[in-house]
N, C-alpha and C positions, 0 to 999 in steps of 0.2 A: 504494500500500500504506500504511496507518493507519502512523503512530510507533507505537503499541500494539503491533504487529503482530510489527514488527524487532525494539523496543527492548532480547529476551532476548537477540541475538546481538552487540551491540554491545558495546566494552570502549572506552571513548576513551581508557584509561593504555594500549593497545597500540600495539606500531612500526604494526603493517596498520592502523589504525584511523587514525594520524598520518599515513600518507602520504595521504592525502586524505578528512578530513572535513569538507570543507564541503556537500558536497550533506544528507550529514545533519544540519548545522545548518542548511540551507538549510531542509528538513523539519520542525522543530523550530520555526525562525521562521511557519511559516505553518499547522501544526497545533497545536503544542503548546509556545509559548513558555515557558512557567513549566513546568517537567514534572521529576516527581519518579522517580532511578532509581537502580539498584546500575551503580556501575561496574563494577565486576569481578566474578566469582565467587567470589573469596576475602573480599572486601567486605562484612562485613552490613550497614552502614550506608548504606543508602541516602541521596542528599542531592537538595538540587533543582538544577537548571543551569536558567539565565536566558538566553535566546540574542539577543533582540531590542535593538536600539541604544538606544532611548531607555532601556527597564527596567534592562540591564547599566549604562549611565551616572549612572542613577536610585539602583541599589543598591550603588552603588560608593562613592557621596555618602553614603547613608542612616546616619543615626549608629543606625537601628535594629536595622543587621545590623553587630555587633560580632567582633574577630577573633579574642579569649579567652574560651574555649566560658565561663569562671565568670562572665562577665559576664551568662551568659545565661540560666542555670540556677542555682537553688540547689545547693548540696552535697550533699543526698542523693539529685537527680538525677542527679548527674553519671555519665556512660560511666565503666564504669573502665579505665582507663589499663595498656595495659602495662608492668608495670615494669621500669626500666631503670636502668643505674647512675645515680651522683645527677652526673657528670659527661656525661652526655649531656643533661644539661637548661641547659648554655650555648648551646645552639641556640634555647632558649624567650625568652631574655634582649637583644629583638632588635624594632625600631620592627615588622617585617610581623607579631609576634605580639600589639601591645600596646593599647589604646586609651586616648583623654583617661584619665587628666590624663599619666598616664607615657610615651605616644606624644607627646604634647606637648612635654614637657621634654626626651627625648630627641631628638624633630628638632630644635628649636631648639639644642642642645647643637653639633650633627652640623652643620649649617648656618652654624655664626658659622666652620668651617675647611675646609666643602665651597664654599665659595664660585666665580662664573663666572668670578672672576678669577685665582683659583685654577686652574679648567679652563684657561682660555686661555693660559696658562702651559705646561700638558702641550702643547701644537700642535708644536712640536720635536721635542720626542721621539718622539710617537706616527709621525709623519714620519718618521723616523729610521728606529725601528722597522721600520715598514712598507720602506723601503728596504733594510736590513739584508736581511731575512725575505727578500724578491723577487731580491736576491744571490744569495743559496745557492741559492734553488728554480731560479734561473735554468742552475745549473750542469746540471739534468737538465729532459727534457722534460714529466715524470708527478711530481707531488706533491699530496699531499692536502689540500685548501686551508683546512682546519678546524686539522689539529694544526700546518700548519708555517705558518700567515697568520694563519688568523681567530679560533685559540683565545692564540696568544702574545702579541699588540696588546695588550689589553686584560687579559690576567692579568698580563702585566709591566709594564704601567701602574701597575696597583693595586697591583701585591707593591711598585714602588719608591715611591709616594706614601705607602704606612704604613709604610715604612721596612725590609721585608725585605731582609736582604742578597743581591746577586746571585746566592752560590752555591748558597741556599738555594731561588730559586723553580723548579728543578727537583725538588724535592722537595716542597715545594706543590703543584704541578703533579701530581704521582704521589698525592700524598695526596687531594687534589680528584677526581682521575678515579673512582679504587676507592672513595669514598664515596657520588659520584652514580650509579656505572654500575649497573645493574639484576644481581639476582641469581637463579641457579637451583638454589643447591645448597649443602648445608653449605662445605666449602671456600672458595666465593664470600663466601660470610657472615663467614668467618670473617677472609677477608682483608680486607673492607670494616670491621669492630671493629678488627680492628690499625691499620688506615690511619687510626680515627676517633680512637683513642687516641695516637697519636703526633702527629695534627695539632694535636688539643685539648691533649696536652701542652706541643709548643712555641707554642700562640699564650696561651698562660699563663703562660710563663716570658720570652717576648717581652712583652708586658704591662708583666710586674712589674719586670723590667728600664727598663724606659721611665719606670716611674713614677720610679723612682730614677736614673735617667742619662738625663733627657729630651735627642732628640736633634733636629732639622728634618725631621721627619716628620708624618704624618697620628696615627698613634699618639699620637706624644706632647703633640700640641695634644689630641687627645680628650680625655687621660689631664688633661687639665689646666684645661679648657675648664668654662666657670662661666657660668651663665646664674642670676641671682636668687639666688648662694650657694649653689645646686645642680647637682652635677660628680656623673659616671659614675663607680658604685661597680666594683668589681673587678669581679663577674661582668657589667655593664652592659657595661664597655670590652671585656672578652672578647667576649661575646657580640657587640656591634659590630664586632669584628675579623675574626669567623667567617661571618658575616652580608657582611660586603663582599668576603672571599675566596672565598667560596662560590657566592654567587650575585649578587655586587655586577658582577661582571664579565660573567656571563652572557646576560646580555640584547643584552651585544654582539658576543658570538663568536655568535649565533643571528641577530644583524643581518647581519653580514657575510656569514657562511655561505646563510643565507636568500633575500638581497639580490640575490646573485650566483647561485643556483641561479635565482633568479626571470629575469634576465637571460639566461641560456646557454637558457631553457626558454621567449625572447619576446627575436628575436635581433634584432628591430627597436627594439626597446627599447635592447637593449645596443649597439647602434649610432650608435642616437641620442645616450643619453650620452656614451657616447667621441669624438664628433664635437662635443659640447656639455659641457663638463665643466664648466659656470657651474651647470648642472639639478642637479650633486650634490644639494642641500637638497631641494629636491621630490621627489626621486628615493629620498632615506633615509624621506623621511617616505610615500611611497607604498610601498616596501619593509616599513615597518611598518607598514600597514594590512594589506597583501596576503599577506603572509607573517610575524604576527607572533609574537615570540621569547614573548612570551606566549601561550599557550592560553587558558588560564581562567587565572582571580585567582584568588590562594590562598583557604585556607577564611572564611570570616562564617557569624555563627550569630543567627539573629535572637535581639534580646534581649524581643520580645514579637509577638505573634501582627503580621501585616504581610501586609499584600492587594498582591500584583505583577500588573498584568495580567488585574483578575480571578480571580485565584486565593490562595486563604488559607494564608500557610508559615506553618505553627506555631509557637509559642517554641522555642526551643533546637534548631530544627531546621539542618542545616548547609545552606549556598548556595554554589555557585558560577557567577559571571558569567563566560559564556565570550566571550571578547573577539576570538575568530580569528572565530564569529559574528559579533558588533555591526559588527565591521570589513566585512561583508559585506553586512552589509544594505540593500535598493534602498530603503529609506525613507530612507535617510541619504547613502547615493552611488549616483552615477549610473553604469552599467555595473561592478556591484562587482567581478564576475568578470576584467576586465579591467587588468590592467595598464598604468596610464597614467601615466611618468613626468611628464607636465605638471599632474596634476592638479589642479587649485584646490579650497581652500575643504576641506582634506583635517585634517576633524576625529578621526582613528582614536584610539580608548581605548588605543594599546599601551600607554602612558607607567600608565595607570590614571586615577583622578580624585579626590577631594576630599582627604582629608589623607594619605592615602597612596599620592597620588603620587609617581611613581619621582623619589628626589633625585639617580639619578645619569643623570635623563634627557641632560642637556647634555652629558656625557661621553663617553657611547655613541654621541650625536648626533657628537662631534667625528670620532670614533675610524671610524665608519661613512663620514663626507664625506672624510677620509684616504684609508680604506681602497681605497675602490671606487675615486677618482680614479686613486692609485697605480697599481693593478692594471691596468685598463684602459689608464693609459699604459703600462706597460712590458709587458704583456703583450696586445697589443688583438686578437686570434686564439684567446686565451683560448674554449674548450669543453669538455664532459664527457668524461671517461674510460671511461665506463661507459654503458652505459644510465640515461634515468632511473628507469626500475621496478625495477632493479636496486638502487636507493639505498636505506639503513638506516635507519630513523628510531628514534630514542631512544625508552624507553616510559617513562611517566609523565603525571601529569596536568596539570602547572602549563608548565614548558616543552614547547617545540614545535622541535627540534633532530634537525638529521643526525648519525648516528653518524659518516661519514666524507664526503667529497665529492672525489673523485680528478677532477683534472680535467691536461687537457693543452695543450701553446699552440705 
């Protein structure tokens, strides 16, 4: 059947659409690589997705597909914007929305106190962590390995690295959920505003706190951090604070969770590792090919007409490279479909590529080689709860994440 054909029926922001889209990228790679569509039906904007490895690597790089639509468009082209209060635009104030020259000054800003030696540093605690978390799950035989393993690692990671007080990141934690979880109905809405307003409240009054009582945190080195005379203004450091709370940590509760679904659903796999616990590092980075926490790269808008594959995307038109794609593609690996904890030579885009790649790659990396050793030793009988057609997938189009994942051991 033509892509043409399906393409009305498909939504890829949907859970049925996440629980297994690769044959229709699979589809996508071999009819219509560059192919322009509406995601949803609430959507008028249609955009293009890039599905093939080399093109998705290609426009990842491309300084022509910019990631602030004004780069791309004059001003009286511009879509217009919903309006929203003028405190919901510390979310805009963030390196995934910015390009040269101010993506530039703020990675290098971000970078002189994200350092590896820095990461390697956290290897205790996340340790720790992981230990703790498997304690208490230990005391029953069903727990959900997302809220009480694979979502706590790495948001209590980050809450204590920027300096969040302990008693505070359960409420981070509440605030983070009802802002990402999808909604159906006034009420929902309305709880996700409040939850947006009280977060953005205190990561503004933590802030400004900082700047005047800097303490040994991540904060306060931002707050403070000088590359060429030029330091994060107030809404820069916010928006950076919101930015690593938000979605700074996601990529590795989707590793973990991912990781280990992929494992319990390829038990020779998971056998293998637990028998081999040296394979971690091969094993995280085949987990992010096979199953990765990125979907698609957020939005790029070319900033001049640009030929992909043959096909002409127009200025100011939006792209997305979907990378759970690239990561499949037989031009680039051998038996993609397959899960091969040994793989060699395992080039996958999850990380991203040219200047905005993920700076908190090495973290995720640590927190994932932890995680799964952990798990596997102290629980090596570890399986699903549930069926897995039964599982929930989050909707949305950037992440690729289980609602829950109930497993037993």
């Amino acid at each position: 059947m033509a892509v043409s054909s399906i393409i009305q029926s498909v939504n890829m922001a949907s859970p049925q659409f996440k629980a297994n889209p690769f044959p229709f990228y699979a589809q996508l790679r071999a009819e219509a690589p560059v192919y322009r569509l509406t995601i949803n039906n609430s959507d008028k904007n249609p955009l293009w997705v890039i599905t093939r490895y080399q093109d998705v690597a290609s426009v990842l790089k491309d300084e022509r597909f910019v990631k602030d639509p004004k780069n791309a468009l004059p001003p009286n082209q511009m879509p217009k914007a919903d309006w929203l209060p003028g405190f919901f635009h510390i979310m805009d104030n963030n390196m995934l929305k910015m390009d040269a020259p101010d993506h530039t000054r703020l990675r290098a800003l971000i970078h002189k106190v994200f350092t590896p030696a820095r990461v390697e540093q956290m290897h205790f605690r996340v340790q720790q962590l992981a230990d703790e978390l498997l304690d208490t799950a230990a005391k029953d035989k069903h727990f959900d390995l997302i809220e009480h393993y694979a979502l706590p690692i790495p948001l209590t990671v980050i809450c204590e690295v920027l300096g969040i007080p302990d008693e505070d990141i359960p409420k981070i934690s509440r605030w983070k959920k009802s802002i990402m979880s999808s909604v159906s109905h006034s009420f929902q809405r309305l709880g996700r505003f409040s939850s947006f307003i009280g977060f953005v409240s205190y990561i503004r009054n933590l802030c400004h706190r900082r700047r005047v009582d800097p303490q040994d945190d991540l904060i306060s080195a931002l707050a403070k951090a000088n590359e060429n005379g030029e330091m994060l203004s107030d809404e820069e450091l916010q928006g950076m604070v919101v930015l690593l709370l938000v979605a700074g940590h996601e990529t590795a509760v989707s590793l973990i969770s991912n990781g280990t679904l992929a494992l319990l659903e390829n038990p020779d796999q998971l056998d293998l590792l637990r028998r081999n616990p040296m394979l971690v590092k091969s094993a995280t980075e085949e987990f992010l090919r096979y199953y990765p926490p990125i979907e698609t790269a957020t939005d790029r808008y070319a900033r001049e007409n640009v030929m992909v594959a043959g096909v002409t995307i127009p200025r100011g038109e939006q792209v997305r490279a979907v990378i759970a794609s690239a990561n499949r593609d037989p031009s680039q690996f051998e038996n993609p479909e397959t899960l091969d904890l040994t793989r060699e030579n395992n080039k996958h885009l999850s990380f991203g590529q040219g200047i905005h790649y993920c700076m908190g790659a090495p973290l995720a990396r640590l927190e994932g080689h932890i995680a799964f050793n952990t798990l596997l030793a102290r629980m090596p009988n570890i399986q699903l709860d549930i069926p897995v057609e039964s599982l929930r997938w989050r909707s949305g189009l950037t992440f690729r994440r289980l609602e829950t994942l109930p497993v037993t051991f």
